[in-house]
C-alpha positions as CSV (number, residue, x, y, z in Angstrom):
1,X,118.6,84.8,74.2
2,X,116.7,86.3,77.1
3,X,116.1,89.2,78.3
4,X,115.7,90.7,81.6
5,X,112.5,92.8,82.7
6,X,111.0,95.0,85.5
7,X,112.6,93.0,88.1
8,X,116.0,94.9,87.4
9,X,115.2,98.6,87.0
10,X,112.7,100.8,84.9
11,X,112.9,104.4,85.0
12,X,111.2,106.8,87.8
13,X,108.8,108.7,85.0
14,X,107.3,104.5,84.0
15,X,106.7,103.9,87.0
16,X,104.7,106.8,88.4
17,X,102.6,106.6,85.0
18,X,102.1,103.2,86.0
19,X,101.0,103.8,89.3
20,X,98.9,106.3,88.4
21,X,97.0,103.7,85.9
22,X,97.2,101.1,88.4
23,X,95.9,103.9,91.3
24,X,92.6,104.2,89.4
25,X,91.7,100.7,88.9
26,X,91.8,99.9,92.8
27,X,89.7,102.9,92.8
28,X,87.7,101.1,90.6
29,X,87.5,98.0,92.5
30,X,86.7,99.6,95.9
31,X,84.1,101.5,94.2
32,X,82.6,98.5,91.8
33,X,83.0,96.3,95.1
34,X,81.1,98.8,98.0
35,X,84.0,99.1,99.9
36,X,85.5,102.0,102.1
37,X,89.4,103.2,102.2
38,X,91.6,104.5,105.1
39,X,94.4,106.9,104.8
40,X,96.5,103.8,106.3
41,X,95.5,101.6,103.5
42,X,95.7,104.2,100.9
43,X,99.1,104.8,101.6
44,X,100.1,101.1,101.9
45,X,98.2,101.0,97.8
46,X,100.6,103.7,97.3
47,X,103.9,102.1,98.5
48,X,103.1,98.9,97.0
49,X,102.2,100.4,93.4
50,X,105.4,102.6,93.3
51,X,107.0,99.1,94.0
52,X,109.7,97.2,91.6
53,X,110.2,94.3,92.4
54,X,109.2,91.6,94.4
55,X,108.4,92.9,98.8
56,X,107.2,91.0,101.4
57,X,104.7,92.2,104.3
58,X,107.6,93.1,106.5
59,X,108.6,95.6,103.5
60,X,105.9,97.4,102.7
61,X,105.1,97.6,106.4
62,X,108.8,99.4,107.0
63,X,108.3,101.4,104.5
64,X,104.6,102.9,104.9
65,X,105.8,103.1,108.8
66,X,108.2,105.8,108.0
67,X,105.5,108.2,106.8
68,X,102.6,106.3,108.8
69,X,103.8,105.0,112.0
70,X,100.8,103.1,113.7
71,X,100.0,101.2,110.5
72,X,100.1,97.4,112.0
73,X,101.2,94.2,110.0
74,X,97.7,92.9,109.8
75,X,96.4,96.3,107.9
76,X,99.2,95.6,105.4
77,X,98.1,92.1,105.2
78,X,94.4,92.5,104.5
79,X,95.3,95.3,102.2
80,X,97.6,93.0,99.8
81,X,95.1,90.5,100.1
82,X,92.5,93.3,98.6
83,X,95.1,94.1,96.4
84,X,95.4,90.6,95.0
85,X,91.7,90.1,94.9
86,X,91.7,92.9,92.6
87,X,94.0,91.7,90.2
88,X,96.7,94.1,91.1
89,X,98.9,92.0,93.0
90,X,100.0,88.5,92.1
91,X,101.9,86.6,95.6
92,X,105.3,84.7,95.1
93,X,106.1,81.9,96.9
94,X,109.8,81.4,96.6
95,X,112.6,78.9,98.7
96,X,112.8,81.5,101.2
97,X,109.6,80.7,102.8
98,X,108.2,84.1,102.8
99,X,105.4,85.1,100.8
100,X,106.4,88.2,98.3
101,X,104.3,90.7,96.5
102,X,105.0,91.8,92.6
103,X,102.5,94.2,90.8
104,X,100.1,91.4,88.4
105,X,101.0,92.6,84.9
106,X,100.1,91.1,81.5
107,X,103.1,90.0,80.2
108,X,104.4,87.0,81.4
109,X,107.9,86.7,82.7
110,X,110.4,83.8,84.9
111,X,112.3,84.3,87.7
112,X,116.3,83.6,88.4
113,X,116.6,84.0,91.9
114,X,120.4,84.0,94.1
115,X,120.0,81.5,97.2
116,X,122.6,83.2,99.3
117,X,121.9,87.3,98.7
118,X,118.0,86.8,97.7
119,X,118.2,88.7,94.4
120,X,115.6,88.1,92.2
121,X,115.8,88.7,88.6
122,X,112.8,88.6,85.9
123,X,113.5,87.6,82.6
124,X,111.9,86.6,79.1
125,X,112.7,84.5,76.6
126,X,110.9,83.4,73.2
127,X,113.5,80.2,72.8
128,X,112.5,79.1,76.5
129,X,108.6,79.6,75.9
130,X,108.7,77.9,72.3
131,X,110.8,74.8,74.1
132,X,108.0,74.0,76.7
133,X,105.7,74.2,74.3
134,X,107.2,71.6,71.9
135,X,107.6,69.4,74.9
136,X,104.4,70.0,76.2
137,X,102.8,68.5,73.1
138,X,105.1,65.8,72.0
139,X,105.4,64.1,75.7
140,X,101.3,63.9,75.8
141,X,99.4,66.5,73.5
142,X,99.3,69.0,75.8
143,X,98.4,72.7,75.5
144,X,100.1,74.7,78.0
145,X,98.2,77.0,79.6
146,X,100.3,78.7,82.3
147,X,103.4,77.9,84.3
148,X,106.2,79.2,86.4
149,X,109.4,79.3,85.8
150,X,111.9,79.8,88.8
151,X,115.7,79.1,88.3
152,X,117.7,79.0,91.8
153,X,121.5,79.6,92.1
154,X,123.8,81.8,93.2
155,X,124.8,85.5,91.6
156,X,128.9,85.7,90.9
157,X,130.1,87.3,94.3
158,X,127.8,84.4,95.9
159,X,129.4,81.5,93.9
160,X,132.6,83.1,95.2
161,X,134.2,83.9,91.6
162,X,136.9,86.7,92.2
163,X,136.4,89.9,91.8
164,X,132.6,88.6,91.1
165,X,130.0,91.1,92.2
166,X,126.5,90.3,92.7
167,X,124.0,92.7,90.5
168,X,121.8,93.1,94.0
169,X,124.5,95.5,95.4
170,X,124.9,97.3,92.4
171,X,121.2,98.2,92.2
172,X,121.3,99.1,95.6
């Protein structure tokens, strides 16, 4: 049976301890890597690692423009770029079309995602995993190495099922 992950909550106190980890290995990297930091980019690093979830440009760049108002799309741009470069940020390419940001972790994890609301739920599960790999190797010997698992569909108050509600509004 799976189980859903980060995509659907954690508590405040994990995820300041994680950004705080996550904080001083960008440090790192600009340091290790001979490159300078801006306030602006600082404080798009620290919107993005006190992130759940999955954000696009446009998100981070609302956000950071309520404290920083002349931070332009193309700052938050390069900076995610850094920010993947470094191995803190892995990009998301889902049906939408828009490209979406999640902090790179080392677990691995799949994706159920509503077409209608946009919700996107992360999940794991052992049976799932164990099933591609037992496919894998019986259709042609193959070890898998990576994939991506992404299940589209539509949340209960999307599908229309009364009194159906749809878990994005509830974590709202």
């Amino acid at each position: 049976m799976g189980k859903a992950v980060r995509g659907s909550g954690g508590n405040k106190k994990e995820t300041t301890i994680r950004a705080v980890e996550l904080k001083k290995r960008w440090t790192e990297y600009l340091r290790s890597n001979h490159l300078k930091t801006t306030g602006q980019r600082e404080a798009i690093v620290d919107e993005f690692l006190r992130t759940r979830g999955h954000v696009s440009i446009e998100e981070v760049l609302s956000r950071v423009r309520k404290k920083h108002s002349r931070v332009g799309h193309a700052t938050v741009y390069r900076t995610l770029k850094l920010l993947t470069e470094s191995d803190l940020a892995e990009p998301r390419h889902f049906d939408d079309g828009q490209t979406r940001y999640e902090i790179k972790d080392s677990h691995h994890h799949d994706h159920l995602i509503c077409v209608k609301c946009g919700l996107i739920l992360e999940f794991e599960d052992e049976e799932i995993e164990k099933l591609q790999d037992l496919d894998a190797q019986r259709l042609g010997g193959f070890k898998i190495l990576r994939h991506k698992l992404e299940l589209y569909g539509l949340c209960p108050k999307a599908q229309g099922v009364p009194g159906g509600s749809c878990p994005h509004e509830e974590n709202s």
